[in-house]
C-alpha atoms as one frame of an Amber mdcrd trajectory, in Angstrom:
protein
 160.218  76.121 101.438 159.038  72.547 101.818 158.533  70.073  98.879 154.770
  70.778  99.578 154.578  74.243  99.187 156.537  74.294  96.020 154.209  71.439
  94.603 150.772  73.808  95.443 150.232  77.249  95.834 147.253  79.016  97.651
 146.185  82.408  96.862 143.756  84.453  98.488 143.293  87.664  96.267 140.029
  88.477  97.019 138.201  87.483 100.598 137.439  84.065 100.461 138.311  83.530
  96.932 141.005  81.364  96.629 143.755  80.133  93.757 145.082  77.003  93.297
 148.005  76.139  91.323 150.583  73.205  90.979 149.607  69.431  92.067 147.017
  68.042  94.826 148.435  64.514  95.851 148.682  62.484  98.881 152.304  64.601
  99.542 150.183  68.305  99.237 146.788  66.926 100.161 147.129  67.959 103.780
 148.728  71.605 103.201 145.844  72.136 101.233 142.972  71.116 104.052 145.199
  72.954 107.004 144.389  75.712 104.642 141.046  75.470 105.407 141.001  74.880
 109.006 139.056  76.609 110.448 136.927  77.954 107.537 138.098  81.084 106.442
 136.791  84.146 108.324 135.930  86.770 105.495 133.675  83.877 103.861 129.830
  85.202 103.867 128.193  82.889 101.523 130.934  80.623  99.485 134.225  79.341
 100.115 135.290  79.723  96.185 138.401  77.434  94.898 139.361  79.023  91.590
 141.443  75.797  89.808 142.364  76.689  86.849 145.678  76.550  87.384 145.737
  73.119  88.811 147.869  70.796  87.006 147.023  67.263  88.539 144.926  66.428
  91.650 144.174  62.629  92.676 141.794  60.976  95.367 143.596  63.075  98.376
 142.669  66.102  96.644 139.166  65.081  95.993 138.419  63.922  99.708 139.900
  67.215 100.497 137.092  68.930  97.995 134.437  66.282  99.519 135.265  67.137
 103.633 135.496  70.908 102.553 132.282  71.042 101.082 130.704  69.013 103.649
 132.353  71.698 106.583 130.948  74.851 104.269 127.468  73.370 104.318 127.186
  72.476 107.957 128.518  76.312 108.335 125.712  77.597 106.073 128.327  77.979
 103.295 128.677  77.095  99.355 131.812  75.514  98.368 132.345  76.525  94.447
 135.315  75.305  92.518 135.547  77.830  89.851 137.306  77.272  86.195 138.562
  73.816  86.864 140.951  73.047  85.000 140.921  70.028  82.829 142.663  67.732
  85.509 140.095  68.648  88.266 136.694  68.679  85.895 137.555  65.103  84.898
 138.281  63.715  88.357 135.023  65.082  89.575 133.135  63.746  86.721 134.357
  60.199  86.868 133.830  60.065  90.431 130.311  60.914  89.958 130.426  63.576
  92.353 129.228  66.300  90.088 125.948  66.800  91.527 127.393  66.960  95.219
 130.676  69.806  94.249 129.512  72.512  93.040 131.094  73.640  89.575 131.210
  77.015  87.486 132.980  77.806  84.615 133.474  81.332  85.166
């Protein structure tokens, strides 16, 4: 196991729901869009990125979020992060890209 994996963890429990844990840096940024390349298949209306359990996520993370979102919606997809955690609503607020990601508490 790479320093990468051990830093973020994808789950997919449920077809095209996915958990997040650990940290989304410039080190984990790109395991975390390879992830997402190509979209996934089983995804018939949102790609959903349950973060609740993310602990830190900079700039890589959220140009990750932004070229994710940008792929769904060309594909005819939603991109929801659902139950941010603390870390991951605050970045998205302050960059002012609240109206563009889609959030949901639930």
């Amino acid at each position: 196991m790479d320093d990468d994996t051990a830093r973020l963890s994808i789950a997919s429990p449920e077809t095209a729901v996915f958990v997040l844990s650990g940290e989304i840096d410039a080190h984990t940024a790109p395991s975390f869009a390879a992830r997402f390349d190509p979209l996934p298949a089983g995804a018939d209306a949102a790609v959903i990125l349950d973060m609740a359990e993310v602990t830190f996520m900079d700039s890589s993370g959220l140009r990750v979020l932004i070229e994710l979102n940008r792929r769904a919606s060309e594909s005819g997809l939603a991109m929801i992060v659902r139950a941010p955690s603390r870390a991951v609503a605050r970045i998205i607020e302050i960059s002012g890209l609240s109206d563009i990601i889609e959030v949901s508490s639930a």
